[in-house]
NUBA-727772 format. One line per field, with one value per residue: residue number from 1; x, y, z of N, C-alpha, C, O in turn; residue in one letter. Coordinates in nm, 4 decimals, always signed. Layout:
# NUBA-727772
resi = (NUM | ...)
npx = (X | ...)
npy = (Y | ...)
npz = (Z | ...)
capx = (X | ...)
capy = (Y | ...)
capz = (Z | ...)
cpx = (X | ...)
cpy = (Y | ...)
cpz = (Z | ...)
opx = (X | ...)
opy = (Y | ...)
opz = (Z | ...)
resn = (a | ...)
# end
This chain:
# NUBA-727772
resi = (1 | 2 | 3 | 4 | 5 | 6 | 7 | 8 | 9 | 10 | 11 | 12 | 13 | 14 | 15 | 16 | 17 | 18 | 19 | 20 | 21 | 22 | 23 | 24 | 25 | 26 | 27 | 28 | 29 | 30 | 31 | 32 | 33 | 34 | 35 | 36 | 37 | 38 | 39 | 40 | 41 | 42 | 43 | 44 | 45 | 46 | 47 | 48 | 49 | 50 | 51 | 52 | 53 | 54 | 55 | 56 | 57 | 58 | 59 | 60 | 61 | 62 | 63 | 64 | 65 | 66 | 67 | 68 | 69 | 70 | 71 | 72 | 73 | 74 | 75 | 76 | 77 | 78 | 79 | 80 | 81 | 82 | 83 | 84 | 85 | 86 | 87 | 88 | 89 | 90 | 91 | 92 | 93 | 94 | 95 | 96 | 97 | 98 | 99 | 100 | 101 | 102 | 103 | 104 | 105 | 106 | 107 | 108 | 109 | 110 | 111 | 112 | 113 | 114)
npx = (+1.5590 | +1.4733 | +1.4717 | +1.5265 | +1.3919 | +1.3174 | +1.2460 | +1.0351 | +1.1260 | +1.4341 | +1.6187 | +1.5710 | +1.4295 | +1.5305 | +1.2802 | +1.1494 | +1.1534 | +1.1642 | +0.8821 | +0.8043 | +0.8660 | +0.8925 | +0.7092 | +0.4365 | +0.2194 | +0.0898 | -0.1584 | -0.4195 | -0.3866 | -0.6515 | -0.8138 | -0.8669 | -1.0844 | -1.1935 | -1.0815 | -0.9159 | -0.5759 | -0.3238 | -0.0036 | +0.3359 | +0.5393 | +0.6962 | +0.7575 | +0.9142 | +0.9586 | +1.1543 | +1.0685 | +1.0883 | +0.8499 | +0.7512 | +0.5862 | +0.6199 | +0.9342 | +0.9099 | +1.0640 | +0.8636 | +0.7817 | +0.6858 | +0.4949 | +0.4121 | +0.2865 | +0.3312 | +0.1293 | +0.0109 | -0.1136 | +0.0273 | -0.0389 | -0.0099 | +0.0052 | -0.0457 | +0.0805 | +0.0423 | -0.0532 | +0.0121 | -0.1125 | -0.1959 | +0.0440 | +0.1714 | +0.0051 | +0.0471 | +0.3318 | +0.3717 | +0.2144 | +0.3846 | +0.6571 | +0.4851 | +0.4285 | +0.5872 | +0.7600 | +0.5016 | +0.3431 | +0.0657 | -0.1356 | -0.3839 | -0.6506 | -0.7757 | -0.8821 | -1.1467 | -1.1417 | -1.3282 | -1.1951 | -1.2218 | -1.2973 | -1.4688 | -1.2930 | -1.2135 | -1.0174 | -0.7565 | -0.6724 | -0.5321 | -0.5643 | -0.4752 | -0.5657 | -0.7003)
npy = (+0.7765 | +1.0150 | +1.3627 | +1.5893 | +1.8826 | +2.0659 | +2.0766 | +1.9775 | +1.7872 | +1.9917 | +1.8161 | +1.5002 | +1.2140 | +0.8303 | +0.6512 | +0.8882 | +1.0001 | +0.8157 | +0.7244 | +0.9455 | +1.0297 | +0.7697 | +0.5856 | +0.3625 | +0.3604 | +0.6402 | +0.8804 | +1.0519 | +1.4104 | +1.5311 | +1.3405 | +1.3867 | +1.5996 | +1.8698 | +1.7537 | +1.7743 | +1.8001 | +1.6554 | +1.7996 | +1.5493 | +1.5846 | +1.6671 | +1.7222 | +1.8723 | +1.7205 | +1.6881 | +1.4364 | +1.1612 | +1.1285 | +0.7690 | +0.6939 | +0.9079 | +0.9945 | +1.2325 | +1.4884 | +1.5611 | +1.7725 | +1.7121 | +1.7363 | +1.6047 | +1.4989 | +1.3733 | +1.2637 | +1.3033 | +1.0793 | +0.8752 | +0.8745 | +0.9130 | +1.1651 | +1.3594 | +1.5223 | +1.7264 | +1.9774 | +2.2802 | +2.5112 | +2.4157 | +2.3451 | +2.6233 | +2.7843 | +2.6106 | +2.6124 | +2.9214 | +2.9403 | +2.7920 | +2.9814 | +3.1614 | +3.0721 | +2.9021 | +2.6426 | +2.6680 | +2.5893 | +2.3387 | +2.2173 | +2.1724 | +2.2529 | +2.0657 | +2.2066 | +2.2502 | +2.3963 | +2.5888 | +2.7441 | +2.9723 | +2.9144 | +2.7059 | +2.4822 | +2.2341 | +2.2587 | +2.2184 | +2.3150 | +2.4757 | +2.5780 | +2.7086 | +2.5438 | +2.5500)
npz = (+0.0424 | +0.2750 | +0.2994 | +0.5188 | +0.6286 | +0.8249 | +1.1822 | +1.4500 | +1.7304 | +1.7243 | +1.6785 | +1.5865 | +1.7469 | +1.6382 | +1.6510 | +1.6260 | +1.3597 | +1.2206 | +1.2322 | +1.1470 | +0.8654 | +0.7254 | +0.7707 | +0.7034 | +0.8103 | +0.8257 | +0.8034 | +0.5275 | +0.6028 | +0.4907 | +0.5525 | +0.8514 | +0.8661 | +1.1173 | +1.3321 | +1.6054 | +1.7150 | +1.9030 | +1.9526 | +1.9617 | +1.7740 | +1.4906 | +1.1280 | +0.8259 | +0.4964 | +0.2000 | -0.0426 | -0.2815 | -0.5094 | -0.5716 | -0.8030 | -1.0075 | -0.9763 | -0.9067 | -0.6940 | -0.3340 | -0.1569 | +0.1930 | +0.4973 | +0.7859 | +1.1274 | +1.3890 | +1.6249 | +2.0021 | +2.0831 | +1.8961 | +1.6416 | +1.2804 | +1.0594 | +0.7369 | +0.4795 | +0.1411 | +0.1194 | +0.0329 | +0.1039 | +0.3642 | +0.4808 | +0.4432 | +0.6468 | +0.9151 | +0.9394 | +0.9800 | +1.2252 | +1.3455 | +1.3661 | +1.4892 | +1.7161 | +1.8181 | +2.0568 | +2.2222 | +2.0607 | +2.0610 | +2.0081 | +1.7180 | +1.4867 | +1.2086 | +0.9778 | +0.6660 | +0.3965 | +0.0943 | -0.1945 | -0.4039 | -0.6694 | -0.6332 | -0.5382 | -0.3161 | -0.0052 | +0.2465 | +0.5347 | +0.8469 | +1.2081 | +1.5033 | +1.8110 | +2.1653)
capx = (+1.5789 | +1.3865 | +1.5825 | +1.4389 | +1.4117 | +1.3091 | +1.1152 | +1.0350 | +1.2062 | +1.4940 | +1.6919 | +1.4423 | +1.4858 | +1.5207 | +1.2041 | +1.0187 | +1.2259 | +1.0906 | +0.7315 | +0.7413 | +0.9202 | +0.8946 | +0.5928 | +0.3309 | +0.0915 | +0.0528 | -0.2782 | -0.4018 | -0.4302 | -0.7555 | -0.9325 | -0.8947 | -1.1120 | -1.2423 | -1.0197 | -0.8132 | -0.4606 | -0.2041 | +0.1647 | +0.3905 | +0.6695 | +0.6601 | +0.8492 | +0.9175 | +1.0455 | +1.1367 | +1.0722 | +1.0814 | +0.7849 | +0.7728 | +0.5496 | +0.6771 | +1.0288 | +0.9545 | +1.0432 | +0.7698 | +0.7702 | +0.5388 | +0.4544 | +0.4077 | +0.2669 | +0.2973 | +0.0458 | -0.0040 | -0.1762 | +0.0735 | -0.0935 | +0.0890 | -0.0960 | +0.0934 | +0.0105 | +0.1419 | -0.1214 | +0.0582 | -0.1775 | -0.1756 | +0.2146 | +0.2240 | +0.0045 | +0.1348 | +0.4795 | +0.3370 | +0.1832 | +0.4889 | +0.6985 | +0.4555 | +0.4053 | +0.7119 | +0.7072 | +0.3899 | +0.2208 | +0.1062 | -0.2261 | -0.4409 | -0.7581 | -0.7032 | -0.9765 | -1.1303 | -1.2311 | -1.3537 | -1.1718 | -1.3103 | -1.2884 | -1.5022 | -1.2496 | -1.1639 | -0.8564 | -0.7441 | -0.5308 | -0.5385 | -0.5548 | -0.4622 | -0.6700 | -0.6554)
capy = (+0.8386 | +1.1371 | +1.5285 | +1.6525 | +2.0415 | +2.1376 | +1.9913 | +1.9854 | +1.8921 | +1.9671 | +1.6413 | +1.4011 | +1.0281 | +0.7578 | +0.6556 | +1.0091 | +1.0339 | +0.6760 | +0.7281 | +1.1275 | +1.0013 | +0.6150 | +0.4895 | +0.3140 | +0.3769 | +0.7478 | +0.8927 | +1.1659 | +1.4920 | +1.5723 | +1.2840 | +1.3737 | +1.7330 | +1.8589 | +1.7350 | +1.8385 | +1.7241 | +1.7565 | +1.7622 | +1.5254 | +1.5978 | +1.7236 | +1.6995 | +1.8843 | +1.7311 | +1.6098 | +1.2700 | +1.1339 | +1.0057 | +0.6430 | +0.6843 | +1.0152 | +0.9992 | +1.3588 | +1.5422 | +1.6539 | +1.8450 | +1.6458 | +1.7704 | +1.5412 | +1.5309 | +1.2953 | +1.3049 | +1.2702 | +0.9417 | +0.8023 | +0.8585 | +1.0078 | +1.2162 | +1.3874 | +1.6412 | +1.7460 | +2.0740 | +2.4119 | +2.5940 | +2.3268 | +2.3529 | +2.7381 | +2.8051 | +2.5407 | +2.6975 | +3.0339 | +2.9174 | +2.7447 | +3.0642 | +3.2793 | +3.0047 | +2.8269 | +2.5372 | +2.6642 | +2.5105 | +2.2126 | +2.1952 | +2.2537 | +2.1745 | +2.0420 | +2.2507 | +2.2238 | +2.5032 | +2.5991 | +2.8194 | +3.1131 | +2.8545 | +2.5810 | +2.3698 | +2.1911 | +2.2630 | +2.1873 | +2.4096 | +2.4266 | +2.6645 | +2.7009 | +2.5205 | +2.4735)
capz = (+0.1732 | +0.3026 | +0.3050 | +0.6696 | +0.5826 | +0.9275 | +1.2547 | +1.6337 | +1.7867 | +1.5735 | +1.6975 | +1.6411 | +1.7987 | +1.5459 | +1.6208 | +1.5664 | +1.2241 | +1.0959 | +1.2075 | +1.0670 | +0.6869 | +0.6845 | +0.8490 | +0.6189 | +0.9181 | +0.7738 | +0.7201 | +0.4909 | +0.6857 | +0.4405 | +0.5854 | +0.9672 | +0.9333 | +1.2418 | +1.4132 | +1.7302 | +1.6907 | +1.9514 | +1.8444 | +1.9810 | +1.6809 | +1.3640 | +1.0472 | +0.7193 | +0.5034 | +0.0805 | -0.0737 | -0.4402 | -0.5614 | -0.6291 | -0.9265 | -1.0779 | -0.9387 | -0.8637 | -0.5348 | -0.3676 | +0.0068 | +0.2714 | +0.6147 | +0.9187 | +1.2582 | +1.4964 | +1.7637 | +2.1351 | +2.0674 | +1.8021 | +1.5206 | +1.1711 | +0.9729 | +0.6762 | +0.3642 | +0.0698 | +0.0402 | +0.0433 | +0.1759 | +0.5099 | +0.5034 | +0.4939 | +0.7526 | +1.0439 | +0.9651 | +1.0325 | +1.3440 | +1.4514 | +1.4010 | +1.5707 | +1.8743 | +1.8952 | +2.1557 | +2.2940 | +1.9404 | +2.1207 | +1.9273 | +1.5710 | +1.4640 | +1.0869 | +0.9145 | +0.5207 | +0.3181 | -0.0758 | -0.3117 | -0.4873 | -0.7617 | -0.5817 | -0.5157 | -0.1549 | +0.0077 | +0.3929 | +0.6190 | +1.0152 | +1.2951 | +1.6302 | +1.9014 | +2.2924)
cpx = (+1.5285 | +1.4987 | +1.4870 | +1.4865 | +1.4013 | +1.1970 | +1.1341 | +1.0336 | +1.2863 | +1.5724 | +1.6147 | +1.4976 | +1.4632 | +1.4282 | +1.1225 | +1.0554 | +1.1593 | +0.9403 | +0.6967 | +0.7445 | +0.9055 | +0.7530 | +0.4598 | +0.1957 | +0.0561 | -0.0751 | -0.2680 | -0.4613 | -0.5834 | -0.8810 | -0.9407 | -0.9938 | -1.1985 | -1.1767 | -0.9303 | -0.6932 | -0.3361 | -0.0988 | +0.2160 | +0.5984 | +0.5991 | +0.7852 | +0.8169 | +1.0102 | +1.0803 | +1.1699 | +1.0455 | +0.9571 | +0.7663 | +0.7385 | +0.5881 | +0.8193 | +1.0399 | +0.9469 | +0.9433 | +0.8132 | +0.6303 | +0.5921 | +0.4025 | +0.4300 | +0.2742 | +0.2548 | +0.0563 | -0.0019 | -0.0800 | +0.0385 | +0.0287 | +0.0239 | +0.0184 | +0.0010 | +0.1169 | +0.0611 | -0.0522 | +0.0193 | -0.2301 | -0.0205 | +0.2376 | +0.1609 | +0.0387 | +0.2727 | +0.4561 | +0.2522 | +0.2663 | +0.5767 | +0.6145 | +0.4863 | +0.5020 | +0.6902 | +0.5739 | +0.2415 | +0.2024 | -0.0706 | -0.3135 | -0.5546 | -0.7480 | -0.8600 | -1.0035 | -1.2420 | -1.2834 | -1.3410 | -1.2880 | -1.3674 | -1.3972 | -1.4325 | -1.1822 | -1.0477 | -0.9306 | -0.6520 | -0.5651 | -0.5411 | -0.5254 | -0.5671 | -0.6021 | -0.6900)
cpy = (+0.9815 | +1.2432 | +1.5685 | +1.8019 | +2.0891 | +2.0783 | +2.0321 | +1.8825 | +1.8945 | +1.8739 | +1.5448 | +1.2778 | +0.9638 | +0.6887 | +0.7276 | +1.0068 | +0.9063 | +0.7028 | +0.8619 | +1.0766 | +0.8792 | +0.5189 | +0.4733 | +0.3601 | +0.5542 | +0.8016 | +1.0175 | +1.3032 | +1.5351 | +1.4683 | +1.2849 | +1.5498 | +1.7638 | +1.8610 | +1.7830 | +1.7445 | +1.7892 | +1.6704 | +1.6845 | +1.5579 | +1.6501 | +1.7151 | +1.7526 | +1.8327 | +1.6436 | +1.4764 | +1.2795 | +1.0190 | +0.9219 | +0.5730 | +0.7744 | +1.0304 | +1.1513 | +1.3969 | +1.5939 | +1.6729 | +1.8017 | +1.7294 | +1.6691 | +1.5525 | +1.4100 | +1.3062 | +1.2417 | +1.0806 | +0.8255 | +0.7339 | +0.9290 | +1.0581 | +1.3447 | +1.4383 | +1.6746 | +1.9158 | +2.1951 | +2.4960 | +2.5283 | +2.4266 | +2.5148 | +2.7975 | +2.7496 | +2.6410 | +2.8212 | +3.0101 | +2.8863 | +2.8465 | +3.1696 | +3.2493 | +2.9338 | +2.7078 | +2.5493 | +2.6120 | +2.3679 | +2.1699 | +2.2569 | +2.1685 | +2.1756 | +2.1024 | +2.2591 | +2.3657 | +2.4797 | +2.7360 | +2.8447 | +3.0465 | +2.7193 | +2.4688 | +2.3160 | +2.1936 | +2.2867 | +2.3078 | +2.3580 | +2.5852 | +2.6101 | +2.6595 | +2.4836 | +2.3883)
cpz = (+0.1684 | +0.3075 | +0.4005 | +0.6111 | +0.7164 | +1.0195 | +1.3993 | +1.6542 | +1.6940 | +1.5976 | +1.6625 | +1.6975 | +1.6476 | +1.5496 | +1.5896 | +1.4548 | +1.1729 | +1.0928 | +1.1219 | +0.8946 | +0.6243 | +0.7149 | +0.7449 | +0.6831 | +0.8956 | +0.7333 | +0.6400 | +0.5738 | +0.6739 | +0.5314 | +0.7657 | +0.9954 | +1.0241 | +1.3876 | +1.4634 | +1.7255 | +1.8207 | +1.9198 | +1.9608 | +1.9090 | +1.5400 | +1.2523 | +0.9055 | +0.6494 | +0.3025 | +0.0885 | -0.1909 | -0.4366 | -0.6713 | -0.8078 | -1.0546 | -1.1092 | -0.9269 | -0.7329 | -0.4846 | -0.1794 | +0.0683 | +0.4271 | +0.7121 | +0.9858 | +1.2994 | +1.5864 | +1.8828 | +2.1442 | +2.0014 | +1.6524 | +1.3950 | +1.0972 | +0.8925 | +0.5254 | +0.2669 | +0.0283 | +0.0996 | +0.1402 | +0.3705 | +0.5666 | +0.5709 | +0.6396 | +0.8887 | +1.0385 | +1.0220 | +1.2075 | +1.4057 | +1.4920 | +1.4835 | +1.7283 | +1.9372 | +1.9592 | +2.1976 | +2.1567 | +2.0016 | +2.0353 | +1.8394 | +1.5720 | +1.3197 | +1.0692 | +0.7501 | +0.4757 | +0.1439 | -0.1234 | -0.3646 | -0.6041 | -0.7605 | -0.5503 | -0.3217 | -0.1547 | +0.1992 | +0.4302 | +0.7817 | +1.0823 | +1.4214 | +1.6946 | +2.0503 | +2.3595)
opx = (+1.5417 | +1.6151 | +1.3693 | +1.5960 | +1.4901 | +1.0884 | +1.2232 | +0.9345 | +1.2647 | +1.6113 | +1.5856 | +1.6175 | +1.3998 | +1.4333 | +1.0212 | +0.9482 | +1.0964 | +0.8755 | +0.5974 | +0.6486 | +0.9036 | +0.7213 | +0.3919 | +0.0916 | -0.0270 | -0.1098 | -0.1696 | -0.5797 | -0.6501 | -0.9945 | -1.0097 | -0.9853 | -1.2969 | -1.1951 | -0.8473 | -0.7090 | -0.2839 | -0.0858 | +0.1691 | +0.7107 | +0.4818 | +0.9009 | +0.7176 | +1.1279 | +1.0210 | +1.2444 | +0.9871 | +0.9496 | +0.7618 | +0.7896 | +0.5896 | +0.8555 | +1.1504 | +0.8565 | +0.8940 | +0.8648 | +0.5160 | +0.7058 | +0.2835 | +0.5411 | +0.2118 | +0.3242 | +0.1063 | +0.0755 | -0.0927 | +0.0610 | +0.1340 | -0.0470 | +0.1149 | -0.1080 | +0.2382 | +0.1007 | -0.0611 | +0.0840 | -0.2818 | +0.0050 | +0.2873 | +0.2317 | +0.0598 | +0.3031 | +0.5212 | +0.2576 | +0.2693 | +0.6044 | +0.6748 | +0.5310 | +0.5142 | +0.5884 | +0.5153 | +0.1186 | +0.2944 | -0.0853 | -0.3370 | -0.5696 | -0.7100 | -0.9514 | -0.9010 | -1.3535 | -1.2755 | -1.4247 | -1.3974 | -1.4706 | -1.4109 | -1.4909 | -1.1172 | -0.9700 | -1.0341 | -0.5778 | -0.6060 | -0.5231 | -0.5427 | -0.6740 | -0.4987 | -0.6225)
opy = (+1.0540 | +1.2052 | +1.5820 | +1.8260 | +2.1713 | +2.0387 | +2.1003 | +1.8289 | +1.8340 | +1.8332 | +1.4871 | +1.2521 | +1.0195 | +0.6165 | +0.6874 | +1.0147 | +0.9155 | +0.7062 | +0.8819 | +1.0846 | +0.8649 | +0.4059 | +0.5715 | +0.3889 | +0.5899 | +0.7696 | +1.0910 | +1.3008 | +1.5674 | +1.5022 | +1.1983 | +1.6123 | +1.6899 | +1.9211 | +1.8417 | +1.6226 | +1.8999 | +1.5532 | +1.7190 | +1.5548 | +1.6640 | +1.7023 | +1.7066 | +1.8538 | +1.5371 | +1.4126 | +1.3790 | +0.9028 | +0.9448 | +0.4916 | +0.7347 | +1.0659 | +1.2051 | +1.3610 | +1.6825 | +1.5889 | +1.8288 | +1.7694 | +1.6679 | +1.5985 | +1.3277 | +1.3639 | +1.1292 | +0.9966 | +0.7074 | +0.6315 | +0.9841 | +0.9742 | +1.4019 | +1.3991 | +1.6630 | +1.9757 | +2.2088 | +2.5441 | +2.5917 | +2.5191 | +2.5439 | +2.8452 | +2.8306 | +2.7260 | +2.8422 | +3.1023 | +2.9241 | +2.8513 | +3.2596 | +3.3190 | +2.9052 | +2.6510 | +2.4423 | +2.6046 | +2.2862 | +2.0486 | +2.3767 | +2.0590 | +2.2847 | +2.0543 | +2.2740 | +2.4080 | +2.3721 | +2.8254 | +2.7893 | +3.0929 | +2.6442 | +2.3617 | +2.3827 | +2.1571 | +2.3253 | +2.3741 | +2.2497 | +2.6882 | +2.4920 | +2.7125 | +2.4192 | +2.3551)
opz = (+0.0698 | +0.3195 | +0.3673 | +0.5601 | +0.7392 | +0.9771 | +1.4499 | +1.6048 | +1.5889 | +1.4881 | +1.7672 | +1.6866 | +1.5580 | +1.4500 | +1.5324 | +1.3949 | +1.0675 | +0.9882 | +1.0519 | +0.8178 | +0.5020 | +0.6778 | +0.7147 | +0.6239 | +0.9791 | +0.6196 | +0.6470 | +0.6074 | +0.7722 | +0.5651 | +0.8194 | +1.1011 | +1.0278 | +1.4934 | +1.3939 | +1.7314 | +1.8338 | +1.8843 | +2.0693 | +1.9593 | +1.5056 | +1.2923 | +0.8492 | +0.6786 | +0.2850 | +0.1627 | -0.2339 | -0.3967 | -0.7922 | -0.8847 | -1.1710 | -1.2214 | -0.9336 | -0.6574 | -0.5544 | -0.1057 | +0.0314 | +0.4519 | +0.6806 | +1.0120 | +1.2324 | +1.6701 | +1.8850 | +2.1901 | +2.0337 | +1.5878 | +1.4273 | +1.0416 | +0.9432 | +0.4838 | +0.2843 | -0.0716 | +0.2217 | +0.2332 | +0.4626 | +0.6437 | +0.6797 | +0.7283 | +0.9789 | +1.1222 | +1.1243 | +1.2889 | +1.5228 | +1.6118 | +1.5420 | +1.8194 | +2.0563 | +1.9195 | +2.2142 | +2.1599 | +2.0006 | +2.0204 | +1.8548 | +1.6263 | +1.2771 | +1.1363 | +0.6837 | +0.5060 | +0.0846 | -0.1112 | -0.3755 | -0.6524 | -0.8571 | -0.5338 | -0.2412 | -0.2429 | +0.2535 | +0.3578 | +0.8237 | +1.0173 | +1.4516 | +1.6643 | +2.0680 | +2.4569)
resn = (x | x | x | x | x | x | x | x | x | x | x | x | x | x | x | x | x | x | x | x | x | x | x | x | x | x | x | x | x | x | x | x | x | x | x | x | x | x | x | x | x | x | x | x | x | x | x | x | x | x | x | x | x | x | x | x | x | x | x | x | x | x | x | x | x | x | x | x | x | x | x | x | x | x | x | x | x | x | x | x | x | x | x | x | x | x | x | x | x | x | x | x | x | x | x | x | x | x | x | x | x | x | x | x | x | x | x | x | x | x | x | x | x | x)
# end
């Protein structure tokens, strides 16, 4: 069973809570970049993984459409949160964007889009 750390809304329905933490139908956020995402719900929140049995902190969106798209990369995580505290409710959409470390290596985050 999932540990919800924090979400929009912060009630969720018992169906936003299965599709945000439970839903097989999950994609990875890395493979939607480009893309314009608008929020329907959102969800932070820990899970033990199956193969490790270690906790790890995932992030999921549920979109307009009814899609799930869901991350485990830090540098995703911190900035949405920082967008959500700046924007509050009025975060109603991101465009999931991919960059490359100083290091060469790929990494995702997001920004604000309208």
């Amino acid at each position: 069973m999932s540990n919800l750390l924090r979400s929009n809304p912060e009630t969720l329905t018992n169906k936003q809570r299965y599709m945000l933490t439970m839903s097989n139908r999950a994609q990875k956020m890395s493979d939607c970049e480009e893309q314009i995402v608008e929020i329907a719900a959102w969800a932070l929140y820990e899970d033990q993984d199956s193969k490790t049995g270690e906790m790890k902190e995932i992030l999921s969106i549920l979109t307009a459409d009814g899609d799930v798209l869901a991350t485990i990369s830090p540098t995703f995580k911190k900035d949405f949160l920082n967008m959500v505290d700046a924007f509050g409710d009025e975060l109603q959409k991101i465009r999931i964007v991919a960059g490359n470390s100083k290091n060469g290596r790929k990494y995702i985050t997001c920004e604000y889009a309208e």
